[in-house]
VODREN-54065 format. One record per residue (C-alpha): residue number from 1; x negated, y negated, z. Coordinates in Angstrom, 2 decimals. Layout:
BEGIN
NUM_X_Y_Z
...
//
This chain:
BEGIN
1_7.59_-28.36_-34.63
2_6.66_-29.63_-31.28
3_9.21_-28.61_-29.86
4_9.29_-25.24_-30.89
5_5.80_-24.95_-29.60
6_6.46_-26.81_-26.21
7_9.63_-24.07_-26.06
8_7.24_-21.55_-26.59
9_4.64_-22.38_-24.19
10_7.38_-22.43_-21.87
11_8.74_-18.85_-22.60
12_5.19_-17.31_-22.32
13_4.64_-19.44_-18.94
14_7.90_-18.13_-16.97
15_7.47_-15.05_-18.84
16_3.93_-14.50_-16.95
17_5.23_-16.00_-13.92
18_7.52_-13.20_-13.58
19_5.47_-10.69_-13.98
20_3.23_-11.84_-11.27
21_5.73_-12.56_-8.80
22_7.08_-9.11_-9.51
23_3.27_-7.71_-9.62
24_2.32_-9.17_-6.21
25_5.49_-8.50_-4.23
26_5.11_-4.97_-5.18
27_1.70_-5.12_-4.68
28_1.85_-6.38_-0.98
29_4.94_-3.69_-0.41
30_2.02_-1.12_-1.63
31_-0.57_-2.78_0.99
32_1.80_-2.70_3.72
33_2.76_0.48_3.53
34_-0.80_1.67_3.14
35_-1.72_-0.12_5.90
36_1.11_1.66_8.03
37_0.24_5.16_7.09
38_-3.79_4.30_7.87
39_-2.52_2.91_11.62
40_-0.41_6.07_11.89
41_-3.10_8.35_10.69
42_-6.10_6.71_12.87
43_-3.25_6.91_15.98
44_-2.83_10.34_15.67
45_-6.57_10.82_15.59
46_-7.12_9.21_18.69
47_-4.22_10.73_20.61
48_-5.45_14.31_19.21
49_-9.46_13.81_20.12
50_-8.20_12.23_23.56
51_-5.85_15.39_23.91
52_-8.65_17.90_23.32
53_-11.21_15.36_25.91
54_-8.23_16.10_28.67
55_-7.62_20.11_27.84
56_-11.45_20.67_27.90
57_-12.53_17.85_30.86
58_-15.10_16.27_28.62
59_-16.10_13.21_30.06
60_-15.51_9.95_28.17
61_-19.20_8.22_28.06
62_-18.51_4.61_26.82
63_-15.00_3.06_27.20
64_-13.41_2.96_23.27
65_-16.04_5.54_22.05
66_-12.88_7.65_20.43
67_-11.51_4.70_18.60
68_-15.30_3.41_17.03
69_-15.85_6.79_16.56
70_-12.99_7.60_14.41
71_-13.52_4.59_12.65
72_-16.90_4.79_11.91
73_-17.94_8.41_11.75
74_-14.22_10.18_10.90
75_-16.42_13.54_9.66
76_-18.63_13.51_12.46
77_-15.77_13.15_14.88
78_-13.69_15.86_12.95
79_-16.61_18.23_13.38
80_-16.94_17.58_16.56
81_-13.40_18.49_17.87
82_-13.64_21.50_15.75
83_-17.02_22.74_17.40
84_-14.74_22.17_21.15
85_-11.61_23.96_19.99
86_-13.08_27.13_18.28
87_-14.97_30.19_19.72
88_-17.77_30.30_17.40
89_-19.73_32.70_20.10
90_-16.78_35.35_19.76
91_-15.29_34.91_16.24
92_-17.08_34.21_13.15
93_-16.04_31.29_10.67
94_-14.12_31.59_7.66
95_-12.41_28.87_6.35
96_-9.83_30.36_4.41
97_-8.08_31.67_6.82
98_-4.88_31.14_9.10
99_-7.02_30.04_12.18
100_-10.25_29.16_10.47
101_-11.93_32.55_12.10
102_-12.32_36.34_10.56
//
């Protein structure tokens, strides 16, 4: 009878073991490539906001303001490249639209 339960014990031990193993190796396969689409994503930010600082010779003020910027304040930053790229003077907004203008 002790045995049976000792056997037991032991079946519902490794049987838990594996499914954490298998539960955190996925799981850190899941972080990692999170974290690699969220380096790629925050790259192509900066490379796009420096891109529209050089086509429209906007100073930079502090040195790294693009990357706090887009880390901290991603809408504000997204706003403001829009307000640089788009003629709101000539063309008025619509947002459902090829171009974003009417």
């Amino acid at each position: 009878n002790a045995l049976l339960m000792f056997l037991a014990a032991r079946a519902f031990y490794l049987h838990l073991h594996h499914i954490f193993r298998v539960f955190f190796y996925s799981s850190i396969l899941v972080l990692i490539i999170d974290a690699i689409v969220v380096a790629y994503f925050y790259i192509i930010l900066i490379r796009t906001r420096r891109r529209i600082r050089y086509d429209f010779n906007i100073p930079v003020d502090r040195f790294g303001e693009d990357v706090l910027l887009s880390i901290f304040c991603l809408p504000c930053m997204i706003n403001q490249m829009g307000q640089h790229t788009g003629d709101y003077d000539t063309y008025v907004a619509n947002c459902c639209s090829n171009t974003g203008f009417s």
